[in-house]
N, C-alpha and C positions, 0 to 999 in steps of 0.2 A: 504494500500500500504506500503510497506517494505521500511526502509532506501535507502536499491540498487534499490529498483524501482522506486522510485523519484527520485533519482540520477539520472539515464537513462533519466528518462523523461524529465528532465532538461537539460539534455544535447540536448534532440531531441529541444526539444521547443527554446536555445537558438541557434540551426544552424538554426535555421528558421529563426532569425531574422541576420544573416550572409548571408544567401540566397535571405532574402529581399534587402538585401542593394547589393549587387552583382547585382541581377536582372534590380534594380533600375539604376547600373551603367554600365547593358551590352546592357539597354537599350535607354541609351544616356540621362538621365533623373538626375536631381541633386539628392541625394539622403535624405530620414531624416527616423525620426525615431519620430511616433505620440503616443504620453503620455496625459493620465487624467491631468489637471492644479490642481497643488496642493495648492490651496485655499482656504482662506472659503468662497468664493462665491458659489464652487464647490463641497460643499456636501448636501448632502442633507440627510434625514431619510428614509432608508428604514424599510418598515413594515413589511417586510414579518420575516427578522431577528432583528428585533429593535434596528439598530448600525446606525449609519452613513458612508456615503460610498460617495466616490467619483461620481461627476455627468457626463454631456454629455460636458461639456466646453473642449475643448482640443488644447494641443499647439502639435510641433512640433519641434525637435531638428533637426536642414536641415545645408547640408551643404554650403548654398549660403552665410553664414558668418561663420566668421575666427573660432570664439566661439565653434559653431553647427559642422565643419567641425572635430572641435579637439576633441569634445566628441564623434564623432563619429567613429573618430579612436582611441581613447582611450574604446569603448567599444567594438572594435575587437579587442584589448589588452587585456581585462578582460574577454570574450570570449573565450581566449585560455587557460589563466589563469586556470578559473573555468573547463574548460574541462582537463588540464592537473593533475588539482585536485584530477579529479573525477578519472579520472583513474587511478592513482597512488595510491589512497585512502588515500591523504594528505589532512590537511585544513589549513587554516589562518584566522587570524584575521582581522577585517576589519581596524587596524592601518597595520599592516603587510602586506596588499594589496596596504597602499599608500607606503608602502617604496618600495613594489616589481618593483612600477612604476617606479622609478628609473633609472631602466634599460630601458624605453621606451623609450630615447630619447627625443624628443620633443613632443611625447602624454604624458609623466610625468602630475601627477595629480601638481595642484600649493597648493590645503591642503586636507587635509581628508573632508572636510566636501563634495569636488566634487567627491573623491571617493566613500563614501556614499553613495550621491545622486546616483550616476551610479547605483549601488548593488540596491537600494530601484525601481529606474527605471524598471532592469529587473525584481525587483519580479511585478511591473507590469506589464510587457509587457508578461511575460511567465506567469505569475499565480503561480510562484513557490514561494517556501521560501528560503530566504538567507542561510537559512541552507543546503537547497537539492544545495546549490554551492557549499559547504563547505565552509563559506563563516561564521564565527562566532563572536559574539560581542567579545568587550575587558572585559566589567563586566560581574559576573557571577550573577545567580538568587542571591533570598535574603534568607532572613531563616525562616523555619517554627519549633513551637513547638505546639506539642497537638497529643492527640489520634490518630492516621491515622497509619496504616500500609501499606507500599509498599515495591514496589520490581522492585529493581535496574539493570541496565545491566549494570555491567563497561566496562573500557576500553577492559580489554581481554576476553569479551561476557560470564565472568561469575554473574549470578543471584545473588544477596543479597536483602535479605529482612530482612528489619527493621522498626522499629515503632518511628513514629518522635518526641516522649516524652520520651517514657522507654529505649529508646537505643541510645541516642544524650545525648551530653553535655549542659552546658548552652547555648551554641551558637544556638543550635539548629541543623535541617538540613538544608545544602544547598543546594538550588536549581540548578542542570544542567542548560548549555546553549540549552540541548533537554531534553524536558520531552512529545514527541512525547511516543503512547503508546510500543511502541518497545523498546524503552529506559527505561521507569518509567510506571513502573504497580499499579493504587490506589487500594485497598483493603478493608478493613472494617474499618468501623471508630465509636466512640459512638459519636463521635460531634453531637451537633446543632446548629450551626451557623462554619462562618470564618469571622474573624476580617485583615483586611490588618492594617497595622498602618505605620504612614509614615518614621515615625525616629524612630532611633537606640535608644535613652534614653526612648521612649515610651513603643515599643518593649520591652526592658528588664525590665522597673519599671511590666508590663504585669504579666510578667516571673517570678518574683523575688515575684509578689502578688501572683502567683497560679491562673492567672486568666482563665489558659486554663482547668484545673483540677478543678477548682470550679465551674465553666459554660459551662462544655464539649462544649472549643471553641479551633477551632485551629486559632492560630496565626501567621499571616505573616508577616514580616518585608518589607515592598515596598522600601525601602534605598531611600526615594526621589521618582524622576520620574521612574517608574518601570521598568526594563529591560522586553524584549517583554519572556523572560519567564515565568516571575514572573506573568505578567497578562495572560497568557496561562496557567500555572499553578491552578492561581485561576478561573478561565472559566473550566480549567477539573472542579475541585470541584464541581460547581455549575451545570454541566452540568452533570454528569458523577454520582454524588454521591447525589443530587438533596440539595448541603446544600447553605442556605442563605449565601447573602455574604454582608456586611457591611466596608466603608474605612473609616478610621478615622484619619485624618489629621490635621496638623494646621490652622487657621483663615487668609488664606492671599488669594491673588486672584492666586498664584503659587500652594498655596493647592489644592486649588478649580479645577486646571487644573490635578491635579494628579488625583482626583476624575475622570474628564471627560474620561480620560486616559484608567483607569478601569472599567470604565461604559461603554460608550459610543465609544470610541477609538480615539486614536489622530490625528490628522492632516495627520501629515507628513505618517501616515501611515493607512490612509483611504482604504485602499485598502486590510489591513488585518483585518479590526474589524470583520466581521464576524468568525473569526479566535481568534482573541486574546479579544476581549469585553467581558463583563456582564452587561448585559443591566439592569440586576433587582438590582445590586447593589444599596445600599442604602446608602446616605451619615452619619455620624455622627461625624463626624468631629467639629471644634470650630468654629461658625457662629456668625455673627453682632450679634442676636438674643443672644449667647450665654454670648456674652463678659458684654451685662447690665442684665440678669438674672441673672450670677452666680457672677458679678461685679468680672471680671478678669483684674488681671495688665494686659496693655497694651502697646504696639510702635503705636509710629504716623506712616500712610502711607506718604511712599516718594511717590513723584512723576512718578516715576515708579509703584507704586503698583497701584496708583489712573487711570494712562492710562490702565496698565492694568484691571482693576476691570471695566472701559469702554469701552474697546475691548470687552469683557465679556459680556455683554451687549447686542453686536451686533453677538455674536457667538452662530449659532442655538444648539450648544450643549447645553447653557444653558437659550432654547427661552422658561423656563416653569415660572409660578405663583410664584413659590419657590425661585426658583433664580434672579427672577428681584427682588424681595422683600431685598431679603438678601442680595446683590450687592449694593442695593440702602441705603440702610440703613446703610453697613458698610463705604460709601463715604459719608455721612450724619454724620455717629459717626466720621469721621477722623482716625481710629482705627486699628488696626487686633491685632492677639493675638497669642502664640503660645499654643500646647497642654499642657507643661511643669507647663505652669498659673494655669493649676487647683494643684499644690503641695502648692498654697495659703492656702488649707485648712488642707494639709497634706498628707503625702506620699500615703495613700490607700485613700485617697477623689477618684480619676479616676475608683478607683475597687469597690469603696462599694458604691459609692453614683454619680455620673456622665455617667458611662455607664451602670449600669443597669438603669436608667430614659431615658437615651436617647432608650436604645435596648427594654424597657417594651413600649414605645408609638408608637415601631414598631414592639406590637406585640411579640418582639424573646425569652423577656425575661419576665417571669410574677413576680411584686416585691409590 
């Protein structure tokens, strides 16, 4: 389906839900509007795609309270919004959605985070993507360096193709807020493997080793928690171009969630993992395990890290053998660590002797 025909269809799908709530109130009936509860009570594994997905639990936004009555007319404000979008062939950002609110009067959102939720809502309720609103984040993708050739559509629908090593600067490439295949075309690559890495001083120590040119690996920068490109991006890869994907992150239980993020898919948007996960992702990141084998400097966990690392726990993202181990142990050492620890032993200890052991005992790399 084309950019303009998701677009349309978005549009159809979200007068349906103007039609609902009209009908609801031509028929004397209070009105709401019923959404998956976004919990983690409320996910569960499906098999058939190997993500996590939203289950059968569901609430109701109704307008028999004050609350319920205002998003519901704050979402026939963003309703017209998104249709005015569409056919204009403008977009915003979804900061630039909460100041549009502004002008609503008394449906004015009170912060971004209830404009969000609205946007995240209808790609529930429609099955659509924030993007087929024109409806776009405020961060852009992160950056990739390594053998991969594509091919670009810019803004004025002309092609470019380039190769995200031989034809990028240090930085790398950046990744679009669409890397739908309309947009970004993958092509041939010699890689084998992709490496995500979570931070920027990672990412370039990577760079700066050759590590992408020495282990035909391409490299991605996740800047943190990944923008929902950057893990659609790496789902093309792995889906599309059949290459292993590996996250390598730091030793905290914040790590650990960026991993589930790219694996398995986050929470708040269970509703796209089938869309944006890689289920076969494998971790390699810096684990309880890792911090008394390679005896890495370490920070004590605060109290926060410790609730978190116990939420964790109780989150079927990480209800496997591995991770109760690893959880348990790192609340047992009092510890976490970051990637940066292993430059203990020297600036190329992470290239010559850390991830090829971790990548050869999964197989990617033989040392």
């Amino acid at each position: 389906m084309t950019t303009s025909e998701r677009n349309t269809e978005a549009v159809k799908r979200l007068y349906a839900i103007s039609e609902s709530i009209y009908d609801q109130l031509d028929q004397g009936k209070i009105p709401k509007m019923v959404l998956p509860l976004r919990t983690k009570a409320n996910i569960r594994f499906d098999k058939k795609s190997s993500v996590w997905k939203y289950g059968d639990q569901k609430g109701a936004r109704s307008a028999k309270k004050v609350q319920g009555a205002m998003m519901l007319l704050r979402t026939s404000y963003m309703l017209e919004l998104i249709r005015d979008m569409i056919e204009n062939n403008r977009s915003s950002t979804l900061r630039e959605s909460y100041y549009i609110s502004e002008g609503w009067g008394k449906a004015k959102f009170n912060s971004q985070d209830e404009s969000n939720m609205l946007a995240e809502d209808l790609e529930i309720v429609t099955q659509c993507l924030r993007e087929d609103f024109k409806l776009r984040p405020e961060e852009d993708g992160a950056r990739v360096i390594g053998d991969l050739n594509i091919v670009e559509t810019d803004r004025k629908g002309k092609r470019k193709a380039l190769n995200c090593r031989d034809d990028v600067g240090d930085s790398g490439y950046g990744i679009p807020y669409n890397v739908e295949k309309e947009k970004l075309e993958l092509g041939s690559t010699s890689a084998k493997f992709v490496i995500a890495i979570e931070t920027g001083g990672m990412f370039d120590r990577l760079v700066e080793n050759g590590f992408d040119e020495a282990e035909d690996a391409i490299l991605v920068h996740l800047k943190g928690q990944p923008a929902r490109s950057t893990r659609r991006f790496i789902k093309r890869l792995n889906d599309e171009m059949n290459l292993p994907v590996v996250v390598f992150t730091d030793g905290d239980p914040w790590s650990f969630r960026i991993y589930a993020s790219v694996a398995y898919g986050a929470i708040k948007t269970a509703h796209l993992s089938e869309y944006l996960a890689t289920p076969s992702a494998e971790f390699i990141g810096i684990t309880a395990s890792d911090i008394t084998a390679y005896d890495l400097p370490t920070d004590k966990l605060t109290d926060m890290d410790i609730r978190a690392l116990n939420a964790e726990l109780k989150d079927p993202r990480f209800n496997t053998g591995y991770w109760r181990e690893e959880i348990e142990t790192m609340l047992k050492l009092g510890k976490k660590a970051e990637q940066q620890a292993l430059a203990k032993y020297g600036l190329d200890y992470v290239t010559s002797t850390y991830l090829p052991e971790k990548l050869s005992q999964l197989g990617i790399m033989s040392r």
